[in-house]
N, CA, C and O atoms as a MOPAC input file, in Angstrom:
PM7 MOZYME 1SCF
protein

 N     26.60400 1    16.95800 1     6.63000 1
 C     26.40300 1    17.69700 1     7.85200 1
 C     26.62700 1    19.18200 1     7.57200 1
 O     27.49600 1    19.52200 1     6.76900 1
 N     25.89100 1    20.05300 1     8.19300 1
 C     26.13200 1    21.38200 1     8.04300 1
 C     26.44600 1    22.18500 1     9.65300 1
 O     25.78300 1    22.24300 1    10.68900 1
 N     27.67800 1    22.69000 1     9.27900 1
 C     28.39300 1    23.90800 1    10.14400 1
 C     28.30100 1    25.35900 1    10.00800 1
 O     28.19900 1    26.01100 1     8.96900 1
 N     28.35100 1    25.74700 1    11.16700 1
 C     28.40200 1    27.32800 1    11.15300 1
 C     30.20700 1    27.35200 1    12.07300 1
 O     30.65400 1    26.82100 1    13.09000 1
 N     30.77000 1    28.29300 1    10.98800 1
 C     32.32500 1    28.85700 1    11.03100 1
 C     31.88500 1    30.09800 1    11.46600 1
 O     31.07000 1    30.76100 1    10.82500 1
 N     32.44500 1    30.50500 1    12.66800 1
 C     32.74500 1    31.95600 1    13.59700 1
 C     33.99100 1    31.74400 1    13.26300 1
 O     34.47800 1    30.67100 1    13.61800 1
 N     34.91200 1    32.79800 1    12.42100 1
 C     35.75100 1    33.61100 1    12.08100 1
 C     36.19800 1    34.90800 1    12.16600 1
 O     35.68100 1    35.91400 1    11.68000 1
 N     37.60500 1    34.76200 1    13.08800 1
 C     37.63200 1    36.08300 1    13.79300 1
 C     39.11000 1    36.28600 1    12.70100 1
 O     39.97800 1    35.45100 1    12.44900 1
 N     38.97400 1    37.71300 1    12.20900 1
 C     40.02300 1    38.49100 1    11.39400 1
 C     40.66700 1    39.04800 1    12.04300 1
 O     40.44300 1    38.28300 1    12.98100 1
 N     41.34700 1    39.76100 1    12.47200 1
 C     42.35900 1    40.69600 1    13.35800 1
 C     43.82600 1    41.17300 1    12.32600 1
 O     44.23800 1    40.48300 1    11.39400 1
 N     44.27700 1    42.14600 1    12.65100 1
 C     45.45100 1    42.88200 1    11.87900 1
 C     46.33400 1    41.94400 1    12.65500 1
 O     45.85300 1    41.11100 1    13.42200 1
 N     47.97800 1    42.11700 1    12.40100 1
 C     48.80900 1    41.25500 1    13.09500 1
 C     49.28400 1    42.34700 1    13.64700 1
 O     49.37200 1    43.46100 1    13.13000 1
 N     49.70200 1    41.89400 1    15.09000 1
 C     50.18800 1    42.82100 1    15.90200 1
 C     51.35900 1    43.97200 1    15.50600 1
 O     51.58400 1    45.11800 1    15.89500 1
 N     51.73300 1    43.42600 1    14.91800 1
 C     52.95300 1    44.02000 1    14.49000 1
 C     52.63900 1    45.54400 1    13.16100 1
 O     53.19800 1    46.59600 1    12.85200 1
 N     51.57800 1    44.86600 1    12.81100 1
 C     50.87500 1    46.16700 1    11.81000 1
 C     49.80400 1    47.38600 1    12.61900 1
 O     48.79500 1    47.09100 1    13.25900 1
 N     50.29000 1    48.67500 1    12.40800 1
 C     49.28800 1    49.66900 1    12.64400 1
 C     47.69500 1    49.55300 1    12.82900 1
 O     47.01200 1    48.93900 1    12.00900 1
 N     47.30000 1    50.00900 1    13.65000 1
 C     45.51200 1    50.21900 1    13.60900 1
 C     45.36700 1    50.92300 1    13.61500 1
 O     45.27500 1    51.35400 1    14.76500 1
 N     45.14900 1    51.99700 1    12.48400 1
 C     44.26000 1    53.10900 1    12.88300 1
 C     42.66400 1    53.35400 1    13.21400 1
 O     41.99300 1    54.26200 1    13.70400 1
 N     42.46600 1    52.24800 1    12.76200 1
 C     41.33400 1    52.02600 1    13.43700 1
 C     40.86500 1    52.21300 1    14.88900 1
 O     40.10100 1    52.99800 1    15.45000 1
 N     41.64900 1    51.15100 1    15.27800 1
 C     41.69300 1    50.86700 1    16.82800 1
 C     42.23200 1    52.45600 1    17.92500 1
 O     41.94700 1    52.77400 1    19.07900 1
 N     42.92900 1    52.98900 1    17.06400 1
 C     43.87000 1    54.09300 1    17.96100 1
 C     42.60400 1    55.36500 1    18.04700 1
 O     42.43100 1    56.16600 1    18.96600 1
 N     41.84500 1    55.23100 1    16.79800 1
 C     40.99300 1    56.35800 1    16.53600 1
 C     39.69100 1    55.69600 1    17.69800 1
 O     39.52500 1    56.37800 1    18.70900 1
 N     38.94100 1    54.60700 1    17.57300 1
 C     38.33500 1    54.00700 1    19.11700 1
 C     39.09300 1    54.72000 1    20.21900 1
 O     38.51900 1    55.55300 1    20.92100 1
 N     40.48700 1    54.38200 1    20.40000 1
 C     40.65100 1    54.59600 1    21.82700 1
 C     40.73200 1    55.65200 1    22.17100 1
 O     40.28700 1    55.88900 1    23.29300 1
 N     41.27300 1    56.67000 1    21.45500 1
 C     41.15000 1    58.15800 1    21.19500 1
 C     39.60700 1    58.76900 1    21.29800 1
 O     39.49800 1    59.97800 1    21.50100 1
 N     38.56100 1    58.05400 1    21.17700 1
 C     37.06000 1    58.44800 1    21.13000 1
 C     36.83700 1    57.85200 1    22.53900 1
 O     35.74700 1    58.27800 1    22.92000 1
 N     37.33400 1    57.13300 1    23.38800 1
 C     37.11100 1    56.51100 1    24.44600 1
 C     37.82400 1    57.36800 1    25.23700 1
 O     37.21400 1    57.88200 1    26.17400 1
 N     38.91100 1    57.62300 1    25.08400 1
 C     39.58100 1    58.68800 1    26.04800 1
 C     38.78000 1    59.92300 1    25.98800 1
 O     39.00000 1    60.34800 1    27.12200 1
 N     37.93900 1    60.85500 1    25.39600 1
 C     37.35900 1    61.56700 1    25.00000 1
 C     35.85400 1    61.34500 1    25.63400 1
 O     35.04500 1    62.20800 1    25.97500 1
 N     35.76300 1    60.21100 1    25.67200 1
 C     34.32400 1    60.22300 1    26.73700 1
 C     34.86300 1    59.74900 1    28.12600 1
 O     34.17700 1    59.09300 1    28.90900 1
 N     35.93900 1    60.07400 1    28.32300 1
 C     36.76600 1    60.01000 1    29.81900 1
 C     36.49500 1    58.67000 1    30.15000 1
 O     36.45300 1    58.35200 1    31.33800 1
 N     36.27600 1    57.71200 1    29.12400 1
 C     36.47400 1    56.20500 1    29.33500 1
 C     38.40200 1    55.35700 1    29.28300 1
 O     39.00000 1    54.80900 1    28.35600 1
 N     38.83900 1    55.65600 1    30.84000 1
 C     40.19000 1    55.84200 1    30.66000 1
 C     41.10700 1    54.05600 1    30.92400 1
 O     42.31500 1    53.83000 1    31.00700 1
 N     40.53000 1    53.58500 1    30.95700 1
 C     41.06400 1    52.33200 1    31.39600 1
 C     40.34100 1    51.02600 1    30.55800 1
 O     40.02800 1    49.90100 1    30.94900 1
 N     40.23500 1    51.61500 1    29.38500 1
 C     40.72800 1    50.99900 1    28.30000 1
 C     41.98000 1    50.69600 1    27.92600 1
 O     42.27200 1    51.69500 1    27.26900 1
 N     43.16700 1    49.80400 1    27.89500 1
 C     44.32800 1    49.70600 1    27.28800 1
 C     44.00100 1    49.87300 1    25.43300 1
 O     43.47300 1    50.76300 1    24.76600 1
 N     44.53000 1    48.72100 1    25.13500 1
 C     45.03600 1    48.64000 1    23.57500 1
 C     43.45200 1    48.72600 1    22.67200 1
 O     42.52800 1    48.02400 1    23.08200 1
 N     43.29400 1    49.42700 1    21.72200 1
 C     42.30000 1    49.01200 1    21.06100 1
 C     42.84400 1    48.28000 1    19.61400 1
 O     43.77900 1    48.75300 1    18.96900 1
 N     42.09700 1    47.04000 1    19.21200 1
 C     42.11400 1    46.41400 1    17.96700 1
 C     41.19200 1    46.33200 1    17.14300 1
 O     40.25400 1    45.75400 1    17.69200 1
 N     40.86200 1    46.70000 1    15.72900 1
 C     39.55900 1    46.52400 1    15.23900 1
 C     39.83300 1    45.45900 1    14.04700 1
 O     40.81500 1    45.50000 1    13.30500 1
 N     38.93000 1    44.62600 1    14.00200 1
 C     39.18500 1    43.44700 1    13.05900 1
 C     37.78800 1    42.90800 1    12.58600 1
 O     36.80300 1    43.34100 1    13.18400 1
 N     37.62900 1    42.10100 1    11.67900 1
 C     36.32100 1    41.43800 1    11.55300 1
 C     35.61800 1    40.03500 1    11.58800 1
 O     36.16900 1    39.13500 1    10.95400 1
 N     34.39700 1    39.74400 1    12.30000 1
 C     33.83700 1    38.36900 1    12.51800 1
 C     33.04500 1    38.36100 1    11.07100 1
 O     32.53000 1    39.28500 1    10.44000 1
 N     33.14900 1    37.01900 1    10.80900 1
 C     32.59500 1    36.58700 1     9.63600 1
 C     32.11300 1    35.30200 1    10.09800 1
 O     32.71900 1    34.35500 1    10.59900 1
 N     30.73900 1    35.50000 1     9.78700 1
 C     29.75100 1    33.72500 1     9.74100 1
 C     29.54100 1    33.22400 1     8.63300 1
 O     29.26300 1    33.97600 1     7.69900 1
 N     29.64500 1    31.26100 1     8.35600 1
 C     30.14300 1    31.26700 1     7.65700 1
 C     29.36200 1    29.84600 1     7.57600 1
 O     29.71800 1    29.04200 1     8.43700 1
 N     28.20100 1    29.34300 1     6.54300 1
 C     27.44700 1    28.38600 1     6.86300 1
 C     27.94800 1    27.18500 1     5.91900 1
 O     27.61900 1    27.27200 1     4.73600 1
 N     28.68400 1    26.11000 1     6.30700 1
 C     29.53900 1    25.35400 1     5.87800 1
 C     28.87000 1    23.93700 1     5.27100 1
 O     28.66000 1    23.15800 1     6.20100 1
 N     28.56100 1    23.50600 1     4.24400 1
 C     28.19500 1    21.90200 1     4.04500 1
 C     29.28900 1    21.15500 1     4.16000 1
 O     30.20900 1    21.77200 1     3.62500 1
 N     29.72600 1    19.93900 1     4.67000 1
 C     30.66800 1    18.87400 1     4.59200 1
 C     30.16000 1    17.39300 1     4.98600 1
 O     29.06700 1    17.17900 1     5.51000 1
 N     31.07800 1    16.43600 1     4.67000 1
 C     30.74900 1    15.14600 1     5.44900 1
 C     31.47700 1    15.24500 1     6.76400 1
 O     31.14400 1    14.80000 1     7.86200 1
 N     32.43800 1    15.86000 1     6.44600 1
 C     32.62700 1    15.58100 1     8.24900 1
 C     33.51600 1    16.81300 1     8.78700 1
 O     33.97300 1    17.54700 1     7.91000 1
 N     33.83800 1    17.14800 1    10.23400 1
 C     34.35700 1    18.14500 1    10.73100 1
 C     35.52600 1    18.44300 1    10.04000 1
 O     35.54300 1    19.58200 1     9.57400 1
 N     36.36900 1    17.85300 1     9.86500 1
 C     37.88500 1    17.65300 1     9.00200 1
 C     37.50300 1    18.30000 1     7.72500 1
 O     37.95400 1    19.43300 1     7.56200 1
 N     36.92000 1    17.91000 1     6.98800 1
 C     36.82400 1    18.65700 1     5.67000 1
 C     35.96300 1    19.95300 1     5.89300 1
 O     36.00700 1    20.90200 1     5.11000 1
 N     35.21400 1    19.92300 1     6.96700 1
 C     34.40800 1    21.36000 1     7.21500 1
 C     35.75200 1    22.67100 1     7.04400 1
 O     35.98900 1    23.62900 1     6.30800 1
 N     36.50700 1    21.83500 1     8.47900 1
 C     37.87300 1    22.77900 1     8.95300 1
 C     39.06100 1    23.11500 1     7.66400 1
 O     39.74600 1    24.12800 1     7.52400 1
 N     39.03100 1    22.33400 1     7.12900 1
 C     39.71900 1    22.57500 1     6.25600 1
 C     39.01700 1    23.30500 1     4.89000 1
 O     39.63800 1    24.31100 1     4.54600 1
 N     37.80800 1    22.97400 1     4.03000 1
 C     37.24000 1    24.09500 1     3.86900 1
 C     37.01100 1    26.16100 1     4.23800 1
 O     36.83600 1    27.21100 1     3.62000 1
 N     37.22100 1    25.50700 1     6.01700 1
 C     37.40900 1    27.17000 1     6.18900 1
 C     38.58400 1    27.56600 1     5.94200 1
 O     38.96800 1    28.14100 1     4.92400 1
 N     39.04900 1    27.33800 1     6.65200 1
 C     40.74500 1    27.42800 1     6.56600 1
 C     41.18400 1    27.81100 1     4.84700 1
 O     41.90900 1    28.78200 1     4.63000 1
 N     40.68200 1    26.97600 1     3.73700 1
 C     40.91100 1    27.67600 1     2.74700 1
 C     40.65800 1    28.79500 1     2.40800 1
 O     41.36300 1    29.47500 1     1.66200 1
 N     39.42800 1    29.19200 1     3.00600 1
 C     38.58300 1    30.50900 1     2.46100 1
 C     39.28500 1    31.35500 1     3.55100 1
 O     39.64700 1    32.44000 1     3.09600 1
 N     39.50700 1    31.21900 1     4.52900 1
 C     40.31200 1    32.27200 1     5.03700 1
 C     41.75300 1    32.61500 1     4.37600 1
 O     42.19400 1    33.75200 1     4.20700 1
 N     42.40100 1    31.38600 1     4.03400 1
 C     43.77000 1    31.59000 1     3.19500 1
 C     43.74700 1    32.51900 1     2.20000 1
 O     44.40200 1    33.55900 1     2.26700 1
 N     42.81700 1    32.13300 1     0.98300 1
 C     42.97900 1    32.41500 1    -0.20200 1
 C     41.96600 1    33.70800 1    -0.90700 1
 O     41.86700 1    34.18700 1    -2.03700 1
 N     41.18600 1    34.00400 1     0.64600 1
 C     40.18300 1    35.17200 1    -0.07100 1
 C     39.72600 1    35.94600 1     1.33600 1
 O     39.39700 1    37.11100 1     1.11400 1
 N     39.65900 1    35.64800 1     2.37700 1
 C     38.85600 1    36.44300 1     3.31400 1
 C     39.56500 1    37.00000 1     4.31300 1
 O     38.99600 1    37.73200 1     5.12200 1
 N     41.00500 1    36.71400 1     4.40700 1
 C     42.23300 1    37.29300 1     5.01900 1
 C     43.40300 1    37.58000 1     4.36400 1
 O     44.13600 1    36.73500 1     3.85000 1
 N     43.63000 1    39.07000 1     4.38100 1
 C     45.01200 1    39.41900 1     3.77000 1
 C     46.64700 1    39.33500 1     4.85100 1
 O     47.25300 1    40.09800 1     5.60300 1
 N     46.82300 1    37.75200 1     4.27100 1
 C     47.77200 1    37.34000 1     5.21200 1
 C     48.66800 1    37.81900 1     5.87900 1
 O     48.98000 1    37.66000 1     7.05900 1
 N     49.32100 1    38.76700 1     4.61800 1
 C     50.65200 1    40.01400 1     5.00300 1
 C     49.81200 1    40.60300 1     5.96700 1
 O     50.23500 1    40.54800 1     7.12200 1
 N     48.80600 1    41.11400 1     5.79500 1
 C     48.34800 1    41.84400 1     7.16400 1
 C     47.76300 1    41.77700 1     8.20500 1
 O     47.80600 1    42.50800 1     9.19500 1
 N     47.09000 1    40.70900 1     7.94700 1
 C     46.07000 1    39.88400 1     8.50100 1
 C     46.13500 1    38.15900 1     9.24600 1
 O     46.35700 1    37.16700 1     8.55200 1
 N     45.92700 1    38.10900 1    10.54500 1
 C     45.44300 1    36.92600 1    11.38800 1
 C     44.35200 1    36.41900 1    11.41700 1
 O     43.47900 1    37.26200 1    11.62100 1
 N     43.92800 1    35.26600 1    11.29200 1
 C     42.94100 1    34.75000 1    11.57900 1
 C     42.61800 1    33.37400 1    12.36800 1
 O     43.49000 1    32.50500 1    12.37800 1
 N     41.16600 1    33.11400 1    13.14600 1
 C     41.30600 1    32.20400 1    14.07200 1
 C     39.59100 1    31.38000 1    13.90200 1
 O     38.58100 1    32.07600 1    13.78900 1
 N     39.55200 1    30.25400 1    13.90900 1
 C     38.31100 1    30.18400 1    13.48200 1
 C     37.64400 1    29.10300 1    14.44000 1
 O     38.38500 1    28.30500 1    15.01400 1
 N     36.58100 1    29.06400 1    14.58800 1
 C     35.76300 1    27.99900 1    14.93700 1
 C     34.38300 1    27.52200 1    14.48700 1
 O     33.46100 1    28.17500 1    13.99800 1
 N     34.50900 1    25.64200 1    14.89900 1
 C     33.13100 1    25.42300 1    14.38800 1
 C     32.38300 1    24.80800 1    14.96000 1
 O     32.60900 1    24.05600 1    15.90900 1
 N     30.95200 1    25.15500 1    14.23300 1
 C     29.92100 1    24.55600 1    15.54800 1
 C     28.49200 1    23.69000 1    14.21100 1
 O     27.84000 1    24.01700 1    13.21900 1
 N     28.65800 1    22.74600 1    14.92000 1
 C     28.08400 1    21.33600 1    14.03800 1
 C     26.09600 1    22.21400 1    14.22600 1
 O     25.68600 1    22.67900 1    15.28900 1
 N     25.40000 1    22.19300 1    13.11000 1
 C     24.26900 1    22.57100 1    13.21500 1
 C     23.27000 1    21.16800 1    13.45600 1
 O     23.56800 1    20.22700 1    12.72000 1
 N     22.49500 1    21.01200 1    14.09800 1
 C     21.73400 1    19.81400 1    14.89800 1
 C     20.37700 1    20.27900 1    13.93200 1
 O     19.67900 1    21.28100 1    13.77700 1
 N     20.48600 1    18.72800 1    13.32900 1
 C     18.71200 1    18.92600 1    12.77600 1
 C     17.83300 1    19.19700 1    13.29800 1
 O     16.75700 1    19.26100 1    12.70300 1

C-alpha cells in the first residue's frame, strides 16, 4: 500500500524564532496588528510504500527521528493518508 506523510516540523517552544519574530515584526509594519505569536517551521510530503499503516507510521517516525528533525531543537507531528488506487 502506498501513503502520503504530511509532516509538520516546528522549533520547540522553548527555543528562539527568529524567524517568526522577524514575520511578526513585518506584520506589525504593514499595521497587521492582531497577529499574536509568530512560528516558522517546515511541512514535508512524504510518499511512503508499506504493507500496512503500522509500519507506514513507524517508517515516518524514523525519518523524522534520525534525519528530518533536529530533536534538541526541533518538534515534530505527522500524519497519514492511505493513497486509493
Amino acid at each position: 500500500m502506498k501513503y502520503i506523510a504530511h509532516i509538520d516540523i516546528m522549533p520547540q517552544k522553548e527555543i528562539l524564532d527568529p524567524q517568526g519574530k522577524a514575520v511578526k515584526l513585518g506584520l506589525h509594519n504593514l499595521h497587521i496588528d492582531s497577529v499574536g505569536d509568530v512560528r516558522i517551521g517546515k511541512h514535508i510530503r512524504l510518499e511512503v510504500e508499506a504493507e500496512s499503516t503500522d509500519k507506514a507510521n513507524s517508517i515516518v517516525d524514523t525519518a523524522c527521528r534520525q534525519l528530518l528533525a533536529n530533536l534538541i531543537m526541533e518538534e515534530y507531528t505527522f500524519s497519514l493518508e492511505e493513497i486509493k488506487a
